[in-house]
LOTORTOR-368846 format. One line per 3 residues: number of its first residue (from 1); their letters; for each residue x, y, z negated of C-alpha. Coordinates in Angstrom, 3 decimals. Each point is the difference from the previous one (the first is absolute). Last residue first. Layout:
REM LOTORTOR-368846
NUM = A = X/Y/Z ~ ...
//
This chain:
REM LOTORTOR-368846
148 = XXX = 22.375/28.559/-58.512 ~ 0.322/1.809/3.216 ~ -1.712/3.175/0.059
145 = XXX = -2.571/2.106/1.984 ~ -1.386/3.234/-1.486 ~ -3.589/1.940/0.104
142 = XXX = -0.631/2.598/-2.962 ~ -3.225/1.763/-0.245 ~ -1.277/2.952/-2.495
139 = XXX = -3.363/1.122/-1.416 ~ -0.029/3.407/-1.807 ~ -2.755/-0.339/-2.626
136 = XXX = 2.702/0.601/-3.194 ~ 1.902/-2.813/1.599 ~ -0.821/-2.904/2.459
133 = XXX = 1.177/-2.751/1.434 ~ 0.129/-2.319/2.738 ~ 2.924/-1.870/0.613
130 = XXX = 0.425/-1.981/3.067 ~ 3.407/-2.556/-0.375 ~ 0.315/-2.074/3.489
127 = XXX = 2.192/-3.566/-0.680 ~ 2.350/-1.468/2.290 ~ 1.861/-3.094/-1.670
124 = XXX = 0.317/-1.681/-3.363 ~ -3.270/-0.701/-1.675 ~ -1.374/2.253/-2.883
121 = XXX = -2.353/-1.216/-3.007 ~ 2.862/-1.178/-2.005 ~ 1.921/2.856/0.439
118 = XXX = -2.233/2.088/-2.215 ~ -1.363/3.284/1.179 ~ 1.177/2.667/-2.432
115 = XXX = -1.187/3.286/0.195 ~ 1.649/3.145/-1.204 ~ -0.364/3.377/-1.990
112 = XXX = -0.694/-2.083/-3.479 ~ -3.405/-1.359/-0.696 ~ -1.437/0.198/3.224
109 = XXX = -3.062/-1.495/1.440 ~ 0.356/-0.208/3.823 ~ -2.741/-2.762/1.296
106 = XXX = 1.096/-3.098/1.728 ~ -0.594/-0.535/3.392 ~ 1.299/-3.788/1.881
103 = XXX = 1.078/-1.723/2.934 ~ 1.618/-3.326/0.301 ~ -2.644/-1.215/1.472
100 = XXX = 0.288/2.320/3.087 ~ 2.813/-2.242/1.495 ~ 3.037/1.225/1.749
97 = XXX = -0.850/4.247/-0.310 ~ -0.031/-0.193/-4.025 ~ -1.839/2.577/-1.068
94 = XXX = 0.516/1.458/-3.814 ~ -3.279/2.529/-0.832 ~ 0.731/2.153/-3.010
91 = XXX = -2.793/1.686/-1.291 ~ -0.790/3.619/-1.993 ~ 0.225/2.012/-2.978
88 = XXX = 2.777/2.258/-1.365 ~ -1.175/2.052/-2.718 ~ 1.912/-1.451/-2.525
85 = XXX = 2.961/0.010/1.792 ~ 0.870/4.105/-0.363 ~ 1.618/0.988/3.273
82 = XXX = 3.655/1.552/-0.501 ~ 1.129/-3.753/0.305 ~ -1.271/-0.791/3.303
79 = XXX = -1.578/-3.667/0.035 ~ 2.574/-3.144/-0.042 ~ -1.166/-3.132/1.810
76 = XXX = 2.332/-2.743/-1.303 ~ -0.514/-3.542/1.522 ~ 1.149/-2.676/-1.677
73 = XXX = 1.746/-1.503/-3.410 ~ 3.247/0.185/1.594 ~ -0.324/3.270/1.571
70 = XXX = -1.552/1.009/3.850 ~ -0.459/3.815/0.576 ~ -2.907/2.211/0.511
67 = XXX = -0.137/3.625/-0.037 ~ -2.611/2.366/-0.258 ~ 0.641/3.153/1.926
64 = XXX = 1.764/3.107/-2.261 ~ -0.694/3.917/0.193 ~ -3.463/-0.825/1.414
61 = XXX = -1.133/1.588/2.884 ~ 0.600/-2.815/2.626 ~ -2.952/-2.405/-2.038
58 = XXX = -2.284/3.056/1.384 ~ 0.879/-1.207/3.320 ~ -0.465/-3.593/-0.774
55 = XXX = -3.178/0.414/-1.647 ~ -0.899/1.965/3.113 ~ 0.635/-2.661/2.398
52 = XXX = -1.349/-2.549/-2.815 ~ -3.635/1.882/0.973 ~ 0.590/0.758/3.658
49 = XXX = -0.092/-4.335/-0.337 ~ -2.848/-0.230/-1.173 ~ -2.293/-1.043/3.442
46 = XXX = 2.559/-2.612/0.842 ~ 0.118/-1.548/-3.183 ~ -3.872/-0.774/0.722
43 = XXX = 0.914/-0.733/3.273 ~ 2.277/-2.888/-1.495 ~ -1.702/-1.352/-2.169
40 = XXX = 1.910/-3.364/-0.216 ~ 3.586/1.221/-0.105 ~ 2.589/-0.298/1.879
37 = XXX = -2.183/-1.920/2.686 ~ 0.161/-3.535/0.323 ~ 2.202/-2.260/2.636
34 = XXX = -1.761/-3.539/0.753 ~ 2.640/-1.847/2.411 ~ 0.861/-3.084/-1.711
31 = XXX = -3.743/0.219/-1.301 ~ -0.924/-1.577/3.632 ~ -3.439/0.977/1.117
28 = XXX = 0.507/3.450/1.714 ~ 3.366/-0.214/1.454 ~ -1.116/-4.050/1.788
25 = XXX = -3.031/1.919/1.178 ~ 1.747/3.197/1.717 ~ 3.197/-2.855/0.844
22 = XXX = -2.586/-2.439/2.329 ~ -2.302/2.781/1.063 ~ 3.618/0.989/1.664
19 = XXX = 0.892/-3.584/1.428 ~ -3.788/-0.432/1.230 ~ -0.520/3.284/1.954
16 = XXX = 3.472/-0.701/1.628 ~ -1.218/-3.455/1.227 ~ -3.647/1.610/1.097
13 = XXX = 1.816/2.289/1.444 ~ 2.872/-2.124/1.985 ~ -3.220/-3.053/1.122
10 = XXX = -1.742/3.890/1.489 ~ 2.757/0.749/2.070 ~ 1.219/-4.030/0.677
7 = XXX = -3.879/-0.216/1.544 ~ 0.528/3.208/2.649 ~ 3.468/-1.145/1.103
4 = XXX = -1.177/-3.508/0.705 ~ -0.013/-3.378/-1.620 ~ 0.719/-2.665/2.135
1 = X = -1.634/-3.532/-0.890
//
């Protein structure tokens, strides 16, 4: 039986339709290949996000930034000295980019001008640090990447 020009057209579509319906189906069902969002609401996020913008900005004013730096027994978040730590309220969110169970918020309650997280609850690797505060009804933001 000879096939001819018009037959091997249509026999090359269909063939090409079937490899590439093929990958869109195998992509969608196999977990392998299931990538999530950063985070789950993410037009909600979306939608605040002039709001950390001018956390951030008014973050800039301060004489001193928070700073955070790794120690034996964890990590150290140290608030600005000249700022009285009593009326420092807020969250810490921890996000760890390699697997989203590892996440975690904890709320700022000071007793001395720092906050410890303990080691035990941090995994080597990439982590992202948000803190979220606020003092005397100004409302600051702090965003950092570190390597624990």
């Amino acid at each position: 039986m000879k096939i001819n020009w018009g037959t091997g057209i249509v026999i090359a579509f269909i063939a090409f339709i079937a490899f590439i319906l093929y990958f869109v189906i195998n992509m969608s069902v196999n977990d392998k290949y299931n990538h999530d969002l950063v985070t789950e609401e993410y037009y909600k996020k979306e939608l605040e996000y002039q709001n950390d913008i001018d956390k951030l900005e008014k973050s800039k004013t301060l004489e001193k930034d928070i700073t955070v730096t790794k120690t034996k027994e964890g990590l150290l978040i140290k608030f600005p000295e000249n700022l009285d730590f009593k009326n420092i309220k807020g969250k810490v969110f921890l996000y760890r980019p390699s697997n989203k169970q590892l996440d975690f918020e904890t709320s700022i309650s000071l007793s001395k001008p720092n906050l410890l997280i303990p080691d035990k609850r941090l995994v080597d690797g990439r982590w992202n640090i948000i803190v979220d505060w606020q003092y005397e009804k100004n409302l600051y933001l702090f965003k950092d990447s570190l390597v624990y």
